[in-house]
C-alpha positions as CSV (number, residue, x, y, z in Angstrom):
1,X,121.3,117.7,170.1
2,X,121.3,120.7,172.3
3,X,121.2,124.4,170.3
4,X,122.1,127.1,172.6
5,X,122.0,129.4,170.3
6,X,120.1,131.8,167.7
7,X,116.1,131.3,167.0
8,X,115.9,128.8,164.8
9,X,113.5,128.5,162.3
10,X,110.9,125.4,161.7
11,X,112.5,122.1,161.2
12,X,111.3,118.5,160.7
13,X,112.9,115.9,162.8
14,X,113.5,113.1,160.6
15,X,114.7,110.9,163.5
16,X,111.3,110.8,165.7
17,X,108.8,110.5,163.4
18,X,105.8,113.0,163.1
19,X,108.2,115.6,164.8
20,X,108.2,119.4,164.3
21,X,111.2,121.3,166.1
22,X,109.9,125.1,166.6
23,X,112.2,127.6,167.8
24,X,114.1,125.8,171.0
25,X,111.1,123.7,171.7
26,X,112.9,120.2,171.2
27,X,116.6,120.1,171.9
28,X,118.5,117.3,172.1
29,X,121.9,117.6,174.7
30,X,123.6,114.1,173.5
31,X,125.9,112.7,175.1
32,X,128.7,111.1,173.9
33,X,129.7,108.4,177.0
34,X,132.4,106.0,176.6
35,X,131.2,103.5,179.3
36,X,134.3,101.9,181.2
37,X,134.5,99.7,183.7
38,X,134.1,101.1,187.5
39,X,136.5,99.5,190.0
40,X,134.0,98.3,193.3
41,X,130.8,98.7,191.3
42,X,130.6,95.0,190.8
43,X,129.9,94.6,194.9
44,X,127.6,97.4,195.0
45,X,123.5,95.6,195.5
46,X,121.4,98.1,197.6
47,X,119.6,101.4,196.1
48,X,121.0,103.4,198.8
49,X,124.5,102.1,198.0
50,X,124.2,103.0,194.4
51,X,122.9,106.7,194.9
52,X,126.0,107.2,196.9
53,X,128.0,105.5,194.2
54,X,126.3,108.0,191.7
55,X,127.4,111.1,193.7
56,X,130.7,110.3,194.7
57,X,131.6,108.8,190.7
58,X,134.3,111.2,188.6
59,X,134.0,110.3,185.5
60,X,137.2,109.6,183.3
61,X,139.7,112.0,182.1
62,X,139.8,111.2,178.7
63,X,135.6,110.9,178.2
64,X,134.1,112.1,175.5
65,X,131.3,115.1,175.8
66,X,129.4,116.0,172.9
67,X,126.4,117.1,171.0
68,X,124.8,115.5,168.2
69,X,122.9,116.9,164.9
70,X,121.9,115.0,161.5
71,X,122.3,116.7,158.3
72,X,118.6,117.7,157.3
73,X,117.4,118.7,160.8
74,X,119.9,121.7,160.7
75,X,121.7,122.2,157.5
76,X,119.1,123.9,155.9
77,X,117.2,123.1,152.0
78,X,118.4,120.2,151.7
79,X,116.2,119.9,148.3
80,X,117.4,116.4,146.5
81,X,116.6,114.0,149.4
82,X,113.7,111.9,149.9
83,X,112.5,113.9,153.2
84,X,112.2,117.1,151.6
85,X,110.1,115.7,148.7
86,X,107.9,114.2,151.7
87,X,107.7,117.4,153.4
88,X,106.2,119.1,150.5
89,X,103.8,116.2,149.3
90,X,102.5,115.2,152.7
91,X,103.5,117.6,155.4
92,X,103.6,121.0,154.4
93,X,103.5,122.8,157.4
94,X,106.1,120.5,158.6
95,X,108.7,121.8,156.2
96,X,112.5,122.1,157.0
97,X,113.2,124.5,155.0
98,X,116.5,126.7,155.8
99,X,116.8,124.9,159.3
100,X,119.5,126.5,161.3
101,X,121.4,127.3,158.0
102,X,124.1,124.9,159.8
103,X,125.5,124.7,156.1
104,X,126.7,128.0,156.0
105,X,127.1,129.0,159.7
106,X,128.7,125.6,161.4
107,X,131.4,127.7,162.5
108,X,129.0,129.0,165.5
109,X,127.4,126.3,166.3
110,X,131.5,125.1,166.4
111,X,132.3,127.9,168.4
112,X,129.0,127.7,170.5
113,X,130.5,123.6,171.6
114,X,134.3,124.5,172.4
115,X,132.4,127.3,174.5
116,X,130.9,124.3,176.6
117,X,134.3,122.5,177.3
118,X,132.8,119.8,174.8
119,X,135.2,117.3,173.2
120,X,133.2,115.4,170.8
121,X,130.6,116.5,168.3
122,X,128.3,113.6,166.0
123,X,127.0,115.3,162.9
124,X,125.7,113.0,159.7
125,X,127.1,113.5,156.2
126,X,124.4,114.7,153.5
127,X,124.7,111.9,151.0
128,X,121.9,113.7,148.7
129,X,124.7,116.7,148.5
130,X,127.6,114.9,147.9
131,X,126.3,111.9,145.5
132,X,124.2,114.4,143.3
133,X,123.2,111.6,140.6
134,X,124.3,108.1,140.4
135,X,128.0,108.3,140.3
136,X,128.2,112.4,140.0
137,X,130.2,113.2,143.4
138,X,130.1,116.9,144.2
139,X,133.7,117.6,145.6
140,X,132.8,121.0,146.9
141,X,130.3,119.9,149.0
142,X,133.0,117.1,150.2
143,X,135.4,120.6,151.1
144,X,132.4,121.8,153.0
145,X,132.6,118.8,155.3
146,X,136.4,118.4,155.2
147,X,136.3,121.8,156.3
148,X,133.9,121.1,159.4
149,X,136.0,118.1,160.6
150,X,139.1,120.2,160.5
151,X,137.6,123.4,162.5
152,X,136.1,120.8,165.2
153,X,140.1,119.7,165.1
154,X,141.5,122.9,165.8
155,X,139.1,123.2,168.9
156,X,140.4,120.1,170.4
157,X,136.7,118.2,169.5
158,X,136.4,114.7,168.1
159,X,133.9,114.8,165.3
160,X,132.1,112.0,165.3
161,X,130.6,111.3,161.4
162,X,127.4,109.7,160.7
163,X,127.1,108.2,156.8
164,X,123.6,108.2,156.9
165,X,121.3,109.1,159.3
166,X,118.1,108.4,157.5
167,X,117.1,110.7,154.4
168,X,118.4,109.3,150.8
169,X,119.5,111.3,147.6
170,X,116.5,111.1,145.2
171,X,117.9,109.3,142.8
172,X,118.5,106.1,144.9
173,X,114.6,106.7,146.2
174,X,113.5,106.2,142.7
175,X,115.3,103.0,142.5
176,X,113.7,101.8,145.5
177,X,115.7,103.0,147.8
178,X,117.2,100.6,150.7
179,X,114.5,97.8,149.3
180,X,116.7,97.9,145.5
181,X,118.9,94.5,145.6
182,X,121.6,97.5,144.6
183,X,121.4,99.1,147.2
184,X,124.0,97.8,149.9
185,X,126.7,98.1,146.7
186,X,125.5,101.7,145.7
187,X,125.9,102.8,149.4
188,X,129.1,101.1,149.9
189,X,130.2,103.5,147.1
190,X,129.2,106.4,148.4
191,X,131.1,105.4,151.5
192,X,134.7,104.4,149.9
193,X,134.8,108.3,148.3
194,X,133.7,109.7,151.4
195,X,136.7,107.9,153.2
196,X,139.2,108.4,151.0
197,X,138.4,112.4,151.0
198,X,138.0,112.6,154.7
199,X,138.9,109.7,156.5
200,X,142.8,111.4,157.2
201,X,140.9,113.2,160.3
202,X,138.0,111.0,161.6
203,X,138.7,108.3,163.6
204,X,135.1,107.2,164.8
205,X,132.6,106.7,161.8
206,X,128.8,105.7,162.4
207,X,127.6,103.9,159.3
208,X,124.0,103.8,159.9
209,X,121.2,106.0,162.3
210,X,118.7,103.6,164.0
211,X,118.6,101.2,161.5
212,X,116.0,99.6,163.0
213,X,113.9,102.3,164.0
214,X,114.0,103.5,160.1
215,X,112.5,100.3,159.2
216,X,109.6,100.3,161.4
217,X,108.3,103.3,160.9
218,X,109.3,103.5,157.4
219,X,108.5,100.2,156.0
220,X,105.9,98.3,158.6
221,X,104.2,101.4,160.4
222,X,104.7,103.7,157.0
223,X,105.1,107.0,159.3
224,X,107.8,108.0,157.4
225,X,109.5,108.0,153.5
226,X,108.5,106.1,151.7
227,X,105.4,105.0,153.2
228,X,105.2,101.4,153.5
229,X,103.3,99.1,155.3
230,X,104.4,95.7,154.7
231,X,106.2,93.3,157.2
232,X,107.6,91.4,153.8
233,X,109.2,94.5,152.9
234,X,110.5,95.6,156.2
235,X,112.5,92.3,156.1
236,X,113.9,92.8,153.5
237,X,115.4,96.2,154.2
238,X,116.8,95.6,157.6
239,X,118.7,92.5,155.6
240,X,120.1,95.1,153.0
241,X,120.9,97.9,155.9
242,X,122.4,95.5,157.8
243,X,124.6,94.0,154.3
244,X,124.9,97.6,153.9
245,X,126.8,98.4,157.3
246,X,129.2,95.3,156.5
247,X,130.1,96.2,152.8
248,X,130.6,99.9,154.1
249,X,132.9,98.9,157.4
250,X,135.2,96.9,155.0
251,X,135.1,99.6,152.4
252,X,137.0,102.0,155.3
253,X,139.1,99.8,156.8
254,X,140.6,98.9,153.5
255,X,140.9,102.7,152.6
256,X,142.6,103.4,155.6
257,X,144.4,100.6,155.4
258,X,145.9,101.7,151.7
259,X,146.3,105.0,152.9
260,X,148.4,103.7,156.4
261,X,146.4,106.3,158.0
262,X,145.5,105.3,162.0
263,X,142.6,102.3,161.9
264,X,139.4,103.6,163.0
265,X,136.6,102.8,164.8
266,X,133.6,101.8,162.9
267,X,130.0,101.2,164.3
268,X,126.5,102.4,164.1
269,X,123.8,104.5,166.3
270,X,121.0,101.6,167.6
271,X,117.5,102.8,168.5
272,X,116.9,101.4,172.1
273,X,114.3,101.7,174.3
274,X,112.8,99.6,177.9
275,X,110.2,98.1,176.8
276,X,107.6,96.9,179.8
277,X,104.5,95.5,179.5
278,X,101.4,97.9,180.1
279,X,99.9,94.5,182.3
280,X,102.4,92.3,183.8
281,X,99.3,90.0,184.0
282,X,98.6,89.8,180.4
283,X,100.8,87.2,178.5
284,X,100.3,89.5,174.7
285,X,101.6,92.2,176.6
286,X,104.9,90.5,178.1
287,X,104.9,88.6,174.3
288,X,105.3,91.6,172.8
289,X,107.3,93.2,175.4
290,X,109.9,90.6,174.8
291,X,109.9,90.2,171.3
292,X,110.3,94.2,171.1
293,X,113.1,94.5,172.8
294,X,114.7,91.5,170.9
295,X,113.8,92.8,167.5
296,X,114.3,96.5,168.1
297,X,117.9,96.7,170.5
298,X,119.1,93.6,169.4
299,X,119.0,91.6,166.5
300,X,120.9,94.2,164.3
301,X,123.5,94.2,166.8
302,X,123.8,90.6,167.3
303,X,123.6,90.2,163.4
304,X,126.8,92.7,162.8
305,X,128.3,90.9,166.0
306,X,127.8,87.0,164.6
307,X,127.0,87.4,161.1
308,X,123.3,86.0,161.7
309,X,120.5,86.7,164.0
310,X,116.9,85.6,164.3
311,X,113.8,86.3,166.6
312,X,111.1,83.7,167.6
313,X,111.5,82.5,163.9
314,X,110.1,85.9,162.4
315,X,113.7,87.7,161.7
316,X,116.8,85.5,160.3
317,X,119.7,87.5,159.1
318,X,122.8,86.0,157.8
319,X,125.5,88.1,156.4
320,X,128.8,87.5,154.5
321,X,130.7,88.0,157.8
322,X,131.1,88.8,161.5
323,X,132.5,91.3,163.9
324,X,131.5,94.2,162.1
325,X,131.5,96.7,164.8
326,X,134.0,97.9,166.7
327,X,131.7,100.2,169.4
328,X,128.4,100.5,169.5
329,X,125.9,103.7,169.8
330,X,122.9,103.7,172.0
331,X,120.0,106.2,171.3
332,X,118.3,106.4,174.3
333,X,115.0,108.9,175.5
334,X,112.3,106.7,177.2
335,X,110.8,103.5,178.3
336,X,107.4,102.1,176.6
337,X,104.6,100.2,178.1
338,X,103.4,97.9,175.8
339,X,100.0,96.7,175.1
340,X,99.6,93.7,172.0
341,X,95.9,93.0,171.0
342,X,96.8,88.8,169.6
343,X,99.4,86.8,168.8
344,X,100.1,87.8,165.2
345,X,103.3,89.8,164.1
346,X,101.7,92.7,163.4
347,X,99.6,92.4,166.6
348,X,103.2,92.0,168.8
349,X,104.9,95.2,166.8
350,X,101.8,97.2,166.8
351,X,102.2,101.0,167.6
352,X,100.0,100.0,170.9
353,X,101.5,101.9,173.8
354,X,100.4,103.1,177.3
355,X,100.5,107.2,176.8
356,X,98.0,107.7,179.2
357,X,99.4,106.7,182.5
358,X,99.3,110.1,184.7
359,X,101.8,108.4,187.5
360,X,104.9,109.2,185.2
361,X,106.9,112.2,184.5
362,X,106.5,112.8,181.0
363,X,108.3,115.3,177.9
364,X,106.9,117.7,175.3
365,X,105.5,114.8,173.3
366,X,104.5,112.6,176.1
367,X,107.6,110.1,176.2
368,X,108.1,109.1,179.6
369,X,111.2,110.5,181.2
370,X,113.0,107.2,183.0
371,X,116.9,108.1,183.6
372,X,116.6,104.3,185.1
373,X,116.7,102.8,181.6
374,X,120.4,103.9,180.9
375,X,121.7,102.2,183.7
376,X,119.3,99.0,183.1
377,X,120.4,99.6,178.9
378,X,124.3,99.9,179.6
379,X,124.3,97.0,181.8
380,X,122.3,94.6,179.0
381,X,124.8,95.9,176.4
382,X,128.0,95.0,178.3
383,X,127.1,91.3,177.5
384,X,128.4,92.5,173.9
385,X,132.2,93.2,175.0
386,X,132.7,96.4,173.1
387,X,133.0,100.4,174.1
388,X,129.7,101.9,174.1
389,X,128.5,105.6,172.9
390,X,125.8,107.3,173.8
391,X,125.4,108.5,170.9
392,X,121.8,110.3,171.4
393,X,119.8,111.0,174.9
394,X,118.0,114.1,175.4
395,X,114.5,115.4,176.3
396,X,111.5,117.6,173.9
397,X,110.5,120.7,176.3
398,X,110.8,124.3,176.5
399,X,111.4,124.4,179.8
400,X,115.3,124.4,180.4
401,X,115.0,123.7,184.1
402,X,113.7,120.2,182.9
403,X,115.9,119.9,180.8
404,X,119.2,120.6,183.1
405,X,117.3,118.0,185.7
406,X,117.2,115.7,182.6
407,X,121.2,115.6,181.9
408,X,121.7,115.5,185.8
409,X,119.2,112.5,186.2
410,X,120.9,110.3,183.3
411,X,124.4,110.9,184.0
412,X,123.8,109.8,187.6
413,X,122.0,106.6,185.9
414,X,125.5,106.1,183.9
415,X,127.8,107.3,186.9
């Protein structure tokens, strides 16, 4: 997400971890890339040949650029989700608080993307505002968002609506949240109101945020809500996200469907990274190197593509069906060096990563900057046959000359 705006006050990033946003310290310019096909690319082999592709590439008409927010990082008190009763119990410096008062002042930030010649704009549905209690759906707070998708409209901007992008409604946290045998049902829901109220004006719907991503650190590294650390439970709610995503993606088709509105696309926003070993000498390293990049880019993708997926015999997901996705979104910032201490799962997923290496360029919180992985990213994910988003990519500085050379650097990687 890229704010070009007003101070904003302090924020917690709920999508990368232990993350504080101050003032314009960590912006995020996303952009939204549908990735087509480049006549003459295919014949193109030597470096050389592909910086001069880069320059002389015009990218289509009809693609989409955007921004991206979620709802807690800039709506402002969001008070009945599980994030905000973490901030206050375990990170109170680290509070959200008002945000950027999005809630009450999306109309500039609106204003602020048509200004940029953008055309598409991903923003995340609160479902702690909308599903105040189990069942209790606040219809004023469904206006507030119907009334957000029709003023990105009138400025000639796709908005792009995310279901959930990681924070819960209390009352499904105290019913054990995405590890409650409910929980794919109770979601799926949530999601049928929310498309029959808004669906008339949204054609591309993101189910899910880094499903992935929201297990690891939530359930095996226990960085964030709720806390866990147990591989057993991890399991267990990537199975119900990923049950979740189907029972949600048949829920709007067959609204739309009953409706005869236009069918939309329906897909979700993966968590991807390059994952390199810190030793190319060291079999742990290339191990877990390997196994990473399987578990964390792939497998839910591969699940919602085939209806199962497993990894090295640690990971089998079946689900009731396939071809659930109809684009898929990449969330891309960095490449990781990865250093594994045995052969044991936990040893392979450990949090064990090179942040010391001087050689690299690196952001605000020490991510390496590696425009490289885009290209090497969008090329892996063309195996899958479907249109791609990049539905996050951005850089944590407060230096906006970095910042500009990191937009210029990645959309020469995608060019």
């Amino acid at each position: 997400m890229y704010r070009v705006k007003r101070d904003a006050k302090k924020r917690l990033l709920p999508g990368k971890g232990k993350l504080v946003l101050k003032k314009n310290i960590c912006a995020f310019f996303v952009l939204f890339l549908i990735v087509v096909t480049v006549a003459g690319c295919a014949g193109i082999r030597e470096a050389t040949r592909e910086e001069r592709a880069a320059k002389e590439f015009v990218f289509p008409e009809h693609f989409l650029w955007g921004v991206s927010t979620s709802s807690h990082q800039v709506e402002g008190n969001n008070t009945n989700n599980d994030w905000w009763r973490w901030e206050q119990e375990l990170t109170p410096d680290m509070r959200s608080g008002e945000a950027c008062d999005s809630w009450n002042r999306f109309e500039e930030d609106f204003e602020l993307a048509e200004s940029l010649g953008l055309t598409a704009f991903r923003f995340s549905l609160e479902w702690s505002r909308i599903e105040t209690s189990r069942g209790n759906f606040d219809e004023s707070a469904l206006q507030r968002y119907r009334e957000m998708i029709v003023s990105l409209r009138s400025k000639g901007i796709e908005p792009v609506v995310t279901l959930n992008h990681f924070t819960i409604p209390l009352w499904f946290a105290d019913k054990g949240g995405w590890l409650s045998p409910e929980a794919p049902e109770l979601f799926a829901l949530y999601v049928e109101k929310v498309t029959a109220f808004l669906g008339e004006d949204v054609h591309y719907w993101i189910t899910l945020n880094e499903p992935t991503a929201y297990m690891y650190h939530g359930y095996m590294l226990g960085e964030w809500p709720p806390g866990v650390q147990s591989t057993k439970q991890a399991f267990e709610v990537i199975r119900n996200l990923a049950l979740a995503h189907v029972l949600a993606y048949v829920k709007i088709k067959g609204v739309y469907a009953d409706k005869e509105w236009k069918e939309p696309l329906v897909g979700i926003a993966q968590h991807v990274l390059v994952f390199a070993p810190r030793s190319t000498f060291s079999l742990r390293d290339r191990i877990s190197a390997s196994i990473r990049n399987k578990m964390i880019n792939h497998l839910f993708v591969e699940a919602l593509i085939k209806g199962k997926a497993s990894v090295a015999g640690f990971s089998n997901l079946r689900l009731p069906r396939t071809e659930t996705l109809d684009f898929i979104g990449l969330n891309y910032y960095m490449r990781e060096h990865v250093h594994s201490r045995g052969f044991l799962l936990r040893d392979i997923l450990a949090q064990e990563v090179d942040m010391e290496d001087t050689s690299v360029r690196r952001n605000f919180l020490g991510w390496e900057i590696y425009p490289e992985g885009l290209h090497t990213l969008l090329k892996v994910f063309k195996k899958y046959n479907l249109p791609i988003l990049i539905s996050e990519n951005g850089i944590c500085t407060n230096d906006d000359t970095e910042r500009s050379e990191f937009i210029v650097d990645h959309l020469k990687a995608v060019a």
